[in-house]
N, C-alpha and C positions, 0 to 999 in steps of 0.2 A: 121576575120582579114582584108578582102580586104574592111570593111565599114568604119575601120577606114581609109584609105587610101582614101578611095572616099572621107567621110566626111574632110578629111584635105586638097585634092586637089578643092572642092568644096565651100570650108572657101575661100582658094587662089583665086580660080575663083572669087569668090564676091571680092575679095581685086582687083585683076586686071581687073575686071570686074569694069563701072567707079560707083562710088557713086553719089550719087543725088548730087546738085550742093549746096541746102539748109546744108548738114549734113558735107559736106566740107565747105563751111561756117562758121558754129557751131563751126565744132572742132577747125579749125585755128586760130579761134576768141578767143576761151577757150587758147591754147597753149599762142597766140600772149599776150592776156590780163594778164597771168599768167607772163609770163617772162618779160612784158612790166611791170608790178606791183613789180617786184621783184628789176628791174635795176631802177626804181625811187626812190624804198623806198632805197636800198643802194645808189644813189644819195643825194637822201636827206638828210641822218643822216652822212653818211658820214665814213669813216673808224673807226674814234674815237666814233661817235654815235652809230655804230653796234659792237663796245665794249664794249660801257656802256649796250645798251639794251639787251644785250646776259646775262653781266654779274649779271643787274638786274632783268632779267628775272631767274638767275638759282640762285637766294636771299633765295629764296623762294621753297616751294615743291608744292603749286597751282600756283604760275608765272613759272613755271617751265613744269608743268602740260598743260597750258596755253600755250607755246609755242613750246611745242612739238607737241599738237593738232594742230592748227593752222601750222604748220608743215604737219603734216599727211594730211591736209585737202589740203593743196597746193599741194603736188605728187600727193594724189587720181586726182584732180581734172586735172593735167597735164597726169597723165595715160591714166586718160575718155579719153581728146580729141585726144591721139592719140590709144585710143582702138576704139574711135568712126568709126575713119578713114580705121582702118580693119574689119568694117561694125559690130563690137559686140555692141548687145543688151542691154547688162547689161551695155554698161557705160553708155548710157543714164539715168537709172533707177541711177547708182553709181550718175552723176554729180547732178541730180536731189535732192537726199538724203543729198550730201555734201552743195546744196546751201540750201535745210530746216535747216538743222543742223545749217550753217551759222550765218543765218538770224535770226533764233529762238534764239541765242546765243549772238548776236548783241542787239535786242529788247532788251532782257531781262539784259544785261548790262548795257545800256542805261538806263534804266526803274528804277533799283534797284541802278544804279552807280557803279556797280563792276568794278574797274581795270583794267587794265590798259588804260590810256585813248586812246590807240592806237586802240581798239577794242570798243570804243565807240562813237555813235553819238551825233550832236548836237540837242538838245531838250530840252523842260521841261515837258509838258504834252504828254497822249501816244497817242494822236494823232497828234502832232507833232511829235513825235517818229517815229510812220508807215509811214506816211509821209516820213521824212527824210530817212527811211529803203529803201523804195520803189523806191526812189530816186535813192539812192544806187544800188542796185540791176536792175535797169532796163536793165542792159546791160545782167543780167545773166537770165533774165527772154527773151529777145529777142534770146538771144541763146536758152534754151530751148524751147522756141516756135518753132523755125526752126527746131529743133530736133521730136519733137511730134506733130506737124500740119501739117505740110505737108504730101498730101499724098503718095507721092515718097519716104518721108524719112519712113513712115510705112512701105510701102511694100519693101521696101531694107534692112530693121531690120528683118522683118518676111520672108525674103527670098524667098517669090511672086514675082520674078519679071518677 
């Protein structure tokens, strides 16, 4: 009984204990981008636009499917960074998964022209495709570098410190 107590007082200690300054970074970055992404795209379309696009998204039972994904993919990814922030392991490996899944789902949109064009890039051959992906992605690919190269952020995942 008293290791769960250690081990929980021990989790707090890394939580108030300060985190590398890279992995605070990351996550703020991840949170900041996520709700910075969310307040443009409702900018954009606008009250009536996130009417229509709700509605045409639930047309369907794959736009629907589609947007619920893409849904779930945005909380994981706002969980990560603030699970990042109480020093847990596993959202690095979570945001990691969320941006393959992403990216692999993008490409292959792009590639094939699947719908909606909100989840597709601009391109015609697939090396302008990766191109264009990578482009995309660079800012989640710099997060996770900060996340897994450094060697502070290692040892403050694996709780060496």
């Amino acid at each position: 009984m008293s290791e769960i107590f250690r081990n929980r007082y021990s989790d707090r200690a890394r939580w108030t204990g300060h985190a590398p300054v890279a992995v605070v970074t990351a996550a703020v970055a991840i949170i900041a981008t996520r709700c910075l992404g969310v307040v443009m795209l409702a900018g954009n379309l606008g009250l009536e636009g996130i009417q229509s696009f709700i509605s045409t998204s639930s047309g369907s039972w794959d736009l629907t499917l589609l947007f619920l994904a893409a849904l779930v993919i945005l909380f994981l990814e706002l969980h990560c960074g603030f699970a990042l922030l109480r020093g847990r392991t596993r959202a690095r490996w979570c945001f990691l998964g969320c941006q393959l899944i992403s990216a692999g789902y993008l490409f292959i949109a792009t590639w094939h022209g699947y719908y909606p064009e909100m989840f597709v890039l601009p391109g015609d051959g697939a090396a302008e495709i990766l191109y264009q992906l990578l482009m995309h992605k660079l800012p989640d690919m710099l997060m996770l570098s900060l996340l897994f190269v450094p060697k502070t952020g290692q040892r403050f995942f694996t709780g060496k410190q």
